[in-house]
C-alpha positions, 0 to 999 in steps of 0.5 A: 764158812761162806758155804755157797761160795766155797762149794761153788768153787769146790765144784768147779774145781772138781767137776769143770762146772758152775753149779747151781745150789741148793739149801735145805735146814735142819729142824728141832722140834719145840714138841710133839715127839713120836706122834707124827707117824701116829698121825698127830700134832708137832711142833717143829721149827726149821733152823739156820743151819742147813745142807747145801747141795750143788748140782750140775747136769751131765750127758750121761745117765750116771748120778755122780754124788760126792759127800764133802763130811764122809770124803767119798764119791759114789756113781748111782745109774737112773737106769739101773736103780737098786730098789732099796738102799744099803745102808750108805750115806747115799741111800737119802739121795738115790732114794730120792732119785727113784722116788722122783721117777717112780713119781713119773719125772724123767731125770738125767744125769748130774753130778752132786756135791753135798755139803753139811752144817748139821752133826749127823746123828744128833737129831737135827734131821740132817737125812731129811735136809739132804732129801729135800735139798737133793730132791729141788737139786734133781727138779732143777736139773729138769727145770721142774719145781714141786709143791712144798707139801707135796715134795715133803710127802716124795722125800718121806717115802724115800726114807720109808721105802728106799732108806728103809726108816719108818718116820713121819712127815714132821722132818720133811715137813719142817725142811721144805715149809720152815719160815724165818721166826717161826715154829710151825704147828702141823696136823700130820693127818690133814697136813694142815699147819699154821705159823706161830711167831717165836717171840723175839726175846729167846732163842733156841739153844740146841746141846748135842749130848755127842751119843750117836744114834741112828733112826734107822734101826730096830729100836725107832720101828719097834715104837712105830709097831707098838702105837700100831698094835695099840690103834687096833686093839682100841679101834675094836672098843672105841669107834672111828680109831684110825691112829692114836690121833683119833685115841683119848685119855679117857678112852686110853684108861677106860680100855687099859686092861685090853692092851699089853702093859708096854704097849699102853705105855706107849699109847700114853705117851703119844696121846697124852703128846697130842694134847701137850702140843696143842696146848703148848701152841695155845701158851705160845699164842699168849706169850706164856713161855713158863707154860711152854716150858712147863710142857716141854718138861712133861713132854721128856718126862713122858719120853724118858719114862712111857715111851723109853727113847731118852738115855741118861745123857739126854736126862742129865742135860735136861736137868742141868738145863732145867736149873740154869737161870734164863731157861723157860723149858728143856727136852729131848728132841728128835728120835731119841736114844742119844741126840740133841736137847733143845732149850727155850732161852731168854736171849740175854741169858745164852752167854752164860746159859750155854757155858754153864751147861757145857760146863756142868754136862762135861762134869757129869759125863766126860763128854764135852757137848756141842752147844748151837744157838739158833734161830727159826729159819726159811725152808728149803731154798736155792741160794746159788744159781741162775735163778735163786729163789725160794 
């Protein structure tokens, strides 16, 4: 599908209008899981497919946004915004909208068409693609743009506030600041990054297990309220501990006895996650792909079994994957509880690679998976309009 195109004509169509149109990518995260809301240390990657929004202005004060994956249509009025969402698809977009005008943009109205390459509830981070895409969609129907970080910041209070999930930055992040080729190591405290080259010679294969999950629930708050209780019950013992960033391995064990056993558990993870991650850019910088891969592997482990977002569906592609030939590493990726693995791939081997992990995972489970082989792509652009630029 030549998705600019086809929803440029789409919109017409519906709506009378030439529109302009927007793209934000989904994101796979290399390593790094549950510790940017801990302030830590990802690595993220924005990948080749994306959510597309078209928009054009309208003379009233009504958002009209309709949905092309859930074939509905729904009115949001800027001057009557709820102040939290509902739990509906379009939570992300009049999110978006009042954080845009709580921010001080003055907003009109417009009609939203959105269309979407990512499987929602597969942790590609499609919501945080429909924010960013949304947000540069509303800005332009204003003929405003944004800086990338701060934009990223406005589209992760809409999902904290507005949405009602606590993420971090790392999905937001990833959507708006993605370069072609690269994964992106961030510090989520200083929002400092650096792009890392992907060698030319893999690929990043991404396997949907087809288990649902939804970020937005009990389970993924939980995790974020345990690292909390863990940061201060050791900021009492260890000086200058805002969040697990600030927190050691050396700390975390000298003062294990003071934490409650699931909440150290917790901790480990996400401290122990620091440090893989930052090794883990170390090996990418040397070409060492077998230790890259040998840390996404103690990065699941770490995920399966101290923090406990994994689910035997993730487990069991990972240890398919982890037998295959031309494989380097494989993990979970995302919230968890269901979702996608990502597998770093020697390129030549993905033809087989992914039809004997579909294979195998079909056997195993009953489930026929959804396999994506990806590239590392631009971030959030426009691609369709008066003045499409990135």
């Amino acid at each position: 599908m030549n998705y600019p195109a086809e929803l440029q004509q789409k919109f017409q169509v519906a709506f009378g209008e030439q529109p302009r149109i927007f793209c934000a990518p989904g994101r796979v995260n290399l390593i790094g899981e549950h510790t940017d809301y801990n302030d830590g240390f990802v690595m993220p990657a924005a990948i080749d497919l994306s959510i597309y929004v078209a928009i054009a202005p309208r003379d009233d004060r009504l958002l009209g946004i309709f949905s092309e994956s859930f074939n509905e249509a729904i009115e949001f009025n800027l001057d009557r915004p709820a102040p939290h969402g509902s739990g509906h698809w379009s939570d992300y977009v009049c999110g978006v909208a009042v954080e845009l005008m709580q921010a001080g943009y003055k907003l009109r109205g417009a009609n939203l068409s959105i269309s979407s390459q990512l499987p929602a509830g597969a942790g590609l981070s499609s919501s945080a693609a429909v924010e960013v895409a949304a947000a540069l969609a509303l800005l332009s129907v204003i003929d405003t743009t944004m800086d990338r970080v701060q934009l990223a910041k406005l589209c992760q209070r809409a999902e904290n506030e507005y949405v009602g999930a606590r993420v971090g930055i790392m999905d937001q992040f990833a959507s708006a600041n993605g370069r072609m080729g690269h994964a992106l190591l961030l510090d989520c405290r200083s929002l400092d990054f650096r792009w890392l080259p992907l060698p030319a010679n893999v690929r990043l294969v991404i396997a949907n297990t087809m288990v649902k999950h939804s970020i937005a629930n009990g389970e993924y708050n939980a995790r974020r309220a345990e690292c909390e209780a863990a940061a201060r019950l050791l900021a009492r013992r260890v000086a200058g501990v805002r969040a697990l960033r600030d927190v050691t391995m050396a700390d975390l064990e000298r003062y294990r006895r003071d934490l409650p056993e699931t909440v150290y558990h917790r901790a480990r993870h996400v401290v122990s996650e620091n440090e893989r991650v930052l090794r883990a850019a170390e090996a990418l910088h040397q070409g060492d792909l077998s230790a890259f891969g040998k840390l996404m592997r103690r990065s699941h482990l770490s995920l399966r079994d101290d923090y406990e977002v994994s689910c035997e569906e993730l487990d069991v592609m990972v240890e398919i994957a982890e037998k295959l030939p031309g494989g380097y590493g494989a993990r979970m990726t995302g919230g968890g509880f269901g979702g996608c693995t990502v597998n770093l791939v020697e390129a030549a081997a993905v033809p087989a690679f992914t039809e004997e992990l579909a294979t195998r995972y079909e056997q195993a489970t009953g489930r026929t998976p959804q396999i994506y082989i990806c590239a590392a792509a631009d971030g959030a652009q426009e691609v369709q309009g008066d003045a499409a630029q990135r």
